[in-house]
N, C-alpha and C positions, 0 to 999 in steps of 0.2 A: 376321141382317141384315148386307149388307154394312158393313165397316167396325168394326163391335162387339171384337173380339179386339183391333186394335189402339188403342182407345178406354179398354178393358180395361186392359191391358199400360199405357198411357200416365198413366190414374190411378193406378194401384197406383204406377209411378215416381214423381208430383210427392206422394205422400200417405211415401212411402219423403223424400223429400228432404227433404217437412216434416217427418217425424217426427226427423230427423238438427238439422233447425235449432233446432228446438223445444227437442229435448234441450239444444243449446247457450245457447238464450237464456231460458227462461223458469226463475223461480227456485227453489231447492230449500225445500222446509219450512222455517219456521222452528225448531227448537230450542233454546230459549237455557236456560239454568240459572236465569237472571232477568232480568225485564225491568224498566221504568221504572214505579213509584219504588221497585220492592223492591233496586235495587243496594244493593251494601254499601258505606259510606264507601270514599272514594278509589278506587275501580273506575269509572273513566271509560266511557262509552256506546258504543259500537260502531256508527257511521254506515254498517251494512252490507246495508239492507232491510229487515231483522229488526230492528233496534231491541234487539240486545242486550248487556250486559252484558261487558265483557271482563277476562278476568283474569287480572293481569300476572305478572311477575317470577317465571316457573317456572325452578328452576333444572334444573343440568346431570344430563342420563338422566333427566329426569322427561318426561310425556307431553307433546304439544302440539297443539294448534289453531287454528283461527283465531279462536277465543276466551280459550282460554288460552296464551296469546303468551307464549315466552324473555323471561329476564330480560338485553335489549341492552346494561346495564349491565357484564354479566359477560361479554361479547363471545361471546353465545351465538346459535343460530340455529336456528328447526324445520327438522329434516331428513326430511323422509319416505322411508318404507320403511328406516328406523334400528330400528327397534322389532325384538323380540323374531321370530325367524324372519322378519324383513325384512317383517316388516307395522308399520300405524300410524307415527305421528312419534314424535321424539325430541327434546329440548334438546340438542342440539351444541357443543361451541368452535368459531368460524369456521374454524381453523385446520385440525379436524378434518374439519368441513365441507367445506371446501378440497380436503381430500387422499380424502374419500370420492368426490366429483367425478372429481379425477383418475385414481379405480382404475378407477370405473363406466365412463370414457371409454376408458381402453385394455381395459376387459374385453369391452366390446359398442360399439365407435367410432359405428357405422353402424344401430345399431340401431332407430333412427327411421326414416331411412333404407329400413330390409328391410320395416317394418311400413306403410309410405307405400305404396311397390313392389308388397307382395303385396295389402294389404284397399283401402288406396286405387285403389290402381288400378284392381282389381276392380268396384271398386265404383262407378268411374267410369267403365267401360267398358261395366256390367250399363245403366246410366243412361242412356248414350248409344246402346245397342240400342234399348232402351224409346222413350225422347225423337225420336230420330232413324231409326235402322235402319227402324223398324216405322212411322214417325212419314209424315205427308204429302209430307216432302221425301225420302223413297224413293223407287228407280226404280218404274215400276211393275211389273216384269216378276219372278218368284220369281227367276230366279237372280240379279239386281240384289241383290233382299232379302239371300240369301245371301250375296252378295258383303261387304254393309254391315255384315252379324252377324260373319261370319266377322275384318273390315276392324275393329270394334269391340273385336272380344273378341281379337286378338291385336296388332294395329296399334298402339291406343291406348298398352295397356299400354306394349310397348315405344320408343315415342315419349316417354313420359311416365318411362321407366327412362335413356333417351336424355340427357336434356334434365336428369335427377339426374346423371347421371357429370359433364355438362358443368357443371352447378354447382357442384360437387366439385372439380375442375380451375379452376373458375374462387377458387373458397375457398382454395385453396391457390396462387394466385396474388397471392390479396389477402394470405394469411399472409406471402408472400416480399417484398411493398409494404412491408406490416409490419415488416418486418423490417428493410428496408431506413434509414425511418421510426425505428428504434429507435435504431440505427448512429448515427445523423446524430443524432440527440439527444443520446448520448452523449457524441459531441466537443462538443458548446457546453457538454455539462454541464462536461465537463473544461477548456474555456476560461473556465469563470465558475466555474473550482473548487468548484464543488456534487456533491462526489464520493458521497453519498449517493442521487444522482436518476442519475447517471452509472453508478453499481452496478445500479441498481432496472433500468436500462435493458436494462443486457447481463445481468443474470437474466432479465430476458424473454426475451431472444435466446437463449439457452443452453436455455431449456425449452421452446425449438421442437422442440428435438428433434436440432437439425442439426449436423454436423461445424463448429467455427468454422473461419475460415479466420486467418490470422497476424493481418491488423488484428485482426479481432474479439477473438481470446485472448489478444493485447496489451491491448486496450481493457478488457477484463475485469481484468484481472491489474492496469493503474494504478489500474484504479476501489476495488476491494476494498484492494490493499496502500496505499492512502489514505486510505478509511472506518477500518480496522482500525486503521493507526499513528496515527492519531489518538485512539484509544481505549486502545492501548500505552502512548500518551506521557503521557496523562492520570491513566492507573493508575500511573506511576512515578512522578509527582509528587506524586501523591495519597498513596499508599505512603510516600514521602519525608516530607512533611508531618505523618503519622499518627504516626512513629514520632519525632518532633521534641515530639508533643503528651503525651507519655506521662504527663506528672506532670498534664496539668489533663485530666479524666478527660469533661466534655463536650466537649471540643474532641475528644479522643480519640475519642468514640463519634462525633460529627459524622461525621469523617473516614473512620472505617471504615466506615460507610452509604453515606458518598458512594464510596467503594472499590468498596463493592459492585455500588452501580448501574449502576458503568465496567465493572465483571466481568461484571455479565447483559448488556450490551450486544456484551463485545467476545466475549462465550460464544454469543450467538445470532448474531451477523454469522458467526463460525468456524464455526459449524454448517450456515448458509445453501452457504456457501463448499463444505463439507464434502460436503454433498448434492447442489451441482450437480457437484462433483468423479465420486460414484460413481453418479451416475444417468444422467447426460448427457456430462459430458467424456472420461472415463477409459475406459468403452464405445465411443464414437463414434471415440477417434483412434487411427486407421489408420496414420500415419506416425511413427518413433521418437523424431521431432526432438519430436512432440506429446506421446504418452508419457510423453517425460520430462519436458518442462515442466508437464503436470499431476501428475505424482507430485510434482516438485520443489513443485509448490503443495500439494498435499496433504503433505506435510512440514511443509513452511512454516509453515499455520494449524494442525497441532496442535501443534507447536510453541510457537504463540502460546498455545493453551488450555492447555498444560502450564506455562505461566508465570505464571498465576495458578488452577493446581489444588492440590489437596493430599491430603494422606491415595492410597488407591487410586486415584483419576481423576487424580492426577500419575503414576503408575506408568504406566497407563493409554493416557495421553495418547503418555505418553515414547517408550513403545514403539510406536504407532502409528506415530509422526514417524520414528523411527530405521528402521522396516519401510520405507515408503514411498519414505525418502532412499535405503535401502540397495538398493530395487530399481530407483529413477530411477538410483542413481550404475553398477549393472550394465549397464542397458540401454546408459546414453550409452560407457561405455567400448569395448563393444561397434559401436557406432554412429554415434557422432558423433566429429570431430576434436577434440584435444588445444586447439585454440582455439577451437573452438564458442561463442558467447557462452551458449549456453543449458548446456551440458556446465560449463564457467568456474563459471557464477553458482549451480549447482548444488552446485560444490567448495565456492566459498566461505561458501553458508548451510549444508551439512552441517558444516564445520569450526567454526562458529560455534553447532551444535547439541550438538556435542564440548567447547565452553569453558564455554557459558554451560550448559545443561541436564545435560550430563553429568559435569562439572567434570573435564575430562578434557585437561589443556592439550598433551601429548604426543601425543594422538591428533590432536589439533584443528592443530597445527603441522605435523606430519608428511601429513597429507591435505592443508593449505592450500601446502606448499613442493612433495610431488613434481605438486599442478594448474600450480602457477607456473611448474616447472621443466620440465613434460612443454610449455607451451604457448610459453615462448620458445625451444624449442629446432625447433620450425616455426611461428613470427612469422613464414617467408616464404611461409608456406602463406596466412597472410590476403587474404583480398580486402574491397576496399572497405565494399561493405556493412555488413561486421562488424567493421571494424576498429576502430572509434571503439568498439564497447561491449564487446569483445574485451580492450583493452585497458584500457578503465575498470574493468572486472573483476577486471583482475593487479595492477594500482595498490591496490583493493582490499584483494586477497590477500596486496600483498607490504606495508600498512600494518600487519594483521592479523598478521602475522608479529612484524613488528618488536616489534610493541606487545606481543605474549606472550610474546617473549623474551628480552625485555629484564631485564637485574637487578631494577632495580628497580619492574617492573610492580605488587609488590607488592598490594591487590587494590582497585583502579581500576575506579571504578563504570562508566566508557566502554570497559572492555574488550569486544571482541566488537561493537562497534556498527554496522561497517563489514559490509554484507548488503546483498543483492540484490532 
């Protein structure tokens, strides 16, 4: 009978569609280990359809579900496809969490994406043959038909492959808003000195991925070097106070606890610092001037972790910072002018890694006099721009001088304080 084939074709498609909504809506078996009132004390009910049982506090690498839930307490998380050959869940650290995220995304970015493209598409193209091609609002004529199958099965697809790039483009337009958004946050953080929200911000901006440009690795560089010296200045006083406490033995321990917890803070900020240093900055900059100001940071904070290391991770640390300096201080001699602020501020915290970390006061004078010396002897080379931090640099260097050569420097807990 007329008509029958595509009546045919037309059920099989809405019975195909049901069976697709079905799968998504109606619900799975219940299974529970227990239900109501065989729970065990203190295992709360699970408001999930099933009425069952959940059961908490699995710790870290133990299995998981949505019945047997992480213990949140221990800032853990189920992660799926963690499990053994990347099948089943796992208990997680967020952190860990975190960073499985991040591999999965640069390993496979798009990979929803290819799988949308190829069975979606597909699948909505098979759909719209059926529905429509073959469907009453066809031409009538066969090569109409054909036109509509043919129009179906490659048109759609690539309409609907179309229509993802431009969403892509448009995603990475809202990333650059973002970003934008992020910037401007920064500055109010740094006007209501909440340099803690002012870090968090340009960590954002830094694990976009992108080259910063001078604001932004400025903006970076006050926010961090003001989380951290406040964590510096804390630990010296604390340190100072500890060791004032020595004959009353609780106060003593107090202090060393409280040391400590200055130490795990200003050890995880340097770390943070450290990572965005060799993932994102030290890769991305292209120009010497950047180079060198993120080696010269990369110096910097393990410098700062070598001031409260000890044993091997002081050795450690030392040498990390003195690598780094020694290859920011090649680059810029190579590179940059004798008054460069950023070349300068360089001289003077490697010379001050010379006094204080290496106890080395001949090395630390003789670096800190021929930066002074090589840079007022083209002071007319300066242009505006840099002049003001150009010279607030050599005021530095030449305070630094005095102060460690003097007779009676004798050993002065402010020595070396004068950094960049």
């Amino acid at each position: 009978m007329k008509g029958t084939p595509q009546t045919h074709l037309l059920a099989f498609s809405f019975l195909g569609l049901l069976s697709k909504v079905c799968a998504q809506l109606c619900p799975m078996p219940c299974t529970c280990p227990w239900t109501p009132p065989q729970c065990p004390p203190g295992v709360p009910l699970v408001l999930d359809g099933c009425n069952c049982c959940r059961v908490c506090a699995r710790r870290l690498g133990e299995p998981c579900d949505h019945l047997h839930v992480c213990d949140s307490s221990q800032g853990l998380v189920c992660q799926l496809g963690a499990g053994p050959g990347g099948q089943g869940a796992v208990c997680l650290c967020k952190q860990d969490y975190r960073e499985l995220e991040r591999l999965a995304l640069q390993a496979e970015p798009h990979r929803a994406g290819r799988q949308w493209k190829f069975a979606g598409s597909f699948y909505f193209a098979i759909t719209v043959i059926t529905t429509i091609g073959y469907g009453h609002a066809a031409p009538g004529t066969d090569s109409g038909k054909v036109f509509c199958m043919f129009y179906a099965l490659l048109g759609i697809p690539l309409t609907l492959v179309t229509f993802q790039s431009l969403g892509e483009r448009l995603n990475a337009l809202g990333m650059t808003m973002d970003k934008s958004e992020l910037v401007q946050k920064a500055k109010l953080a740094e006007q209501a000195e909440r340099y803690d929200d002012m870090a968090a911000a340009m960590k954002a901006v830094t694990e976009q991925g992108h080259e910063l440009s001078n604001e932004e690795r400025n903006l970076l560089s006050v926010a961090y070097k003001n989380v951290v010296g406040a964590r510096r200045s804390s630990w010296r006083v604390i340190s100072s106070i500890e060791q004032k406490t020595e004959r009353n033995e609780k106060k003593q321990q107090m202090g060393k606890e409280y040391r400590e917890k200055i130490e795990a803070e200003l050890q995880d900020i340097c770390n943070d610092v450290l990572e965005l240093l060799d993932k994102y900055l030290i890769p991305n900059a292209t120009q010497p001037e950047s180079k060198v100001f993120y080696l010269k940071m990369k110096g910097d904070y393990f410098r700062y972790l070598s001031e409260v290391a000890s044993g091997d991770n002081k050795q450690t640390t030392v040498s990390n910072s003195q690598q780094a300096y020694q290859e920011a201080f090649e680059i810029s001699k190579k590179e940059m002018q004798p008054t460069h602020p950023i070349r300068l501020g360089l001289a003077l915290n490697f010379s001050v890694f010379y006094y204080e970390i290496l106890n080395s006061p001949e090395k630390a004078c003789s670096l800190a006099k021929t930066a002074f010396d090589e840079a007022i002897a083209e002071l007319d080379t300066l242009n505006e721009e840099s002049y003001k931090d150009s010279t607030l640099i050599m005021q530095l260097l030449r305070d630094n001088l005095t102060l460690w050569t003097s007779e009676n420097q004798g050993d002065e807990g402010d020595a070396g304080e004068g950094e960049n």
